[in-house]
C-alpha positions in Angstrom: 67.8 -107.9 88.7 68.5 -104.9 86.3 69.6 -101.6 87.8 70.5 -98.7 85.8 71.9 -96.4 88.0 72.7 -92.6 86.7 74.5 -89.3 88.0 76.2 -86.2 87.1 72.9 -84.0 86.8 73.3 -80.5 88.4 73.3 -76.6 87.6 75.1 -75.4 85.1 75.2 -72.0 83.6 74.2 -71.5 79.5 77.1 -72.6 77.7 78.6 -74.9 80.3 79.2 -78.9 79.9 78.4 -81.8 82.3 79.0 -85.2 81.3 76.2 -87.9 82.8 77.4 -91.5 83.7 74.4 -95.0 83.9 76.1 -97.6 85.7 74.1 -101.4 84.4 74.2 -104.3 86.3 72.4 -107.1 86.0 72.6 -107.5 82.4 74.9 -108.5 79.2 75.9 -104.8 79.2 78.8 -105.3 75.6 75.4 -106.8 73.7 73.2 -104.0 75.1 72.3 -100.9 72.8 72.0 -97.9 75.2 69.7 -95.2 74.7 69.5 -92.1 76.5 66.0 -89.5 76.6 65.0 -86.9 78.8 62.0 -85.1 80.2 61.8 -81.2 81.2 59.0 -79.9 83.2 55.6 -79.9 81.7 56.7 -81.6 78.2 57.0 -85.4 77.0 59.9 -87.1 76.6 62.2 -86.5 74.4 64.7 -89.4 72.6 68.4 -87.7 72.9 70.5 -90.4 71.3 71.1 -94.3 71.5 74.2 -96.4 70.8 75.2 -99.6 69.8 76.7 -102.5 72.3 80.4 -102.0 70.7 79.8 -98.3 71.0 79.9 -97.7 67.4 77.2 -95.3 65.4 76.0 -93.5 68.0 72.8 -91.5 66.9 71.5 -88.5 68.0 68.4 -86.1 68.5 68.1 -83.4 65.9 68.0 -80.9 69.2 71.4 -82.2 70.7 73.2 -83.2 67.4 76.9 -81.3 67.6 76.4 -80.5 71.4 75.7 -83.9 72.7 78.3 -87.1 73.0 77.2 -90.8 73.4 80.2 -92.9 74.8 80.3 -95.9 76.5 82.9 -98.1 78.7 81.8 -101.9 78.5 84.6 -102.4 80.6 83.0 -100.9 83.6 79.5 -101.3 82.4 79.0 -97.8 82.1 77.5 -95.0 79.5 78.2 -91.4 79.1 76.4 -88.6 78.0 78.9 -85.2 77.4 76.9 -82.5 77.2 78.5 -79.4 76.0 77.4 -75.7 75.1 74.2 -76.3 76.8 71.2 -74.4 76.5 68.4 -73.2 79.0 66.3 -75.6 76.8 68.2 -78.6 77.7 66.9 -78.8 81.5 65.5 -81.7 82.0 65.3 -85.0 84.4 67.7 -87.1 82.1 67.2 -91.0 82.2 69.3 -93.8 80.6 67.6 -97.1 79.5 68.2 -100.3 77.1 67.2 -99.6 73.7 64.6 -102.2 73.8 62.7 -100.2 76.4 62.7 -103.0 78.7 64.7 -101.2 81.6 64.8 -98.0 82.5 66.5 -96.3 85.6 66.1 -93.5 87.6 66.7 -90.1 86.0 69.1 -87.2 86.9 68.4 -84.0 86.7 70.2 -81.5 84.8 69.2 -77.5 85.7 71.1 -74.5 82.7 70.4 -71.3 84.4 72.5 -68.5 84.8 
């Protein structure tokens, strides 16, 4: 079974950083792309960024691009999301989920409000 398991979500005041972590299990994690989107209240979802399996050319959303950092451990079968000078704008449930769209997991939700 695939579980895709992330945390780090919280308040955070404008301008502050959190870093989210998706733990994978139950799947080749190292030949895996990664893909992170979120969802704020009353809008669609949004793509924030994907990466490859080796963690190399990470892509980003034109909203998060120079804020955001994609990472990954393959090591521990787990992908980070940094999220620095954040914005008011960036609340949202944030979910993690294989770039094929097959598996998705549960989100996390991140709050900026001062």
């Amino acid at each position: 079974e695939v579980q895709l398991q992330a945390s780090g979500g919280g308040l955070v005041q404008p301008g502050g950083s959190l870093r989210l972590s998706c733990v994978a299990s139950g799947i080749n994690f190292v030949k895996t792309d990664m893909t992170w989107f979120r969802k704020a209240p009353g809008k669609g979802p949004e793509w924030v960024g994907s990466i490859s399996g080796l963690g190399t050319r990470p892509l980003y959303g034109d909203s998060v691009y120079g804020r955001f950092t994609i990472s990954r451990n393959n090591a521990i079968n787990t992908l980070y999301l940094q999220m620095d000078d954040l914005e008011p704008e960036d609340t949202a449930e944030y979910y993690c989920e294989t770039s094929d769209g097959n598996h998705r997991g549960q989100g996390t939700l991140v709050t900026v409000s001062s």
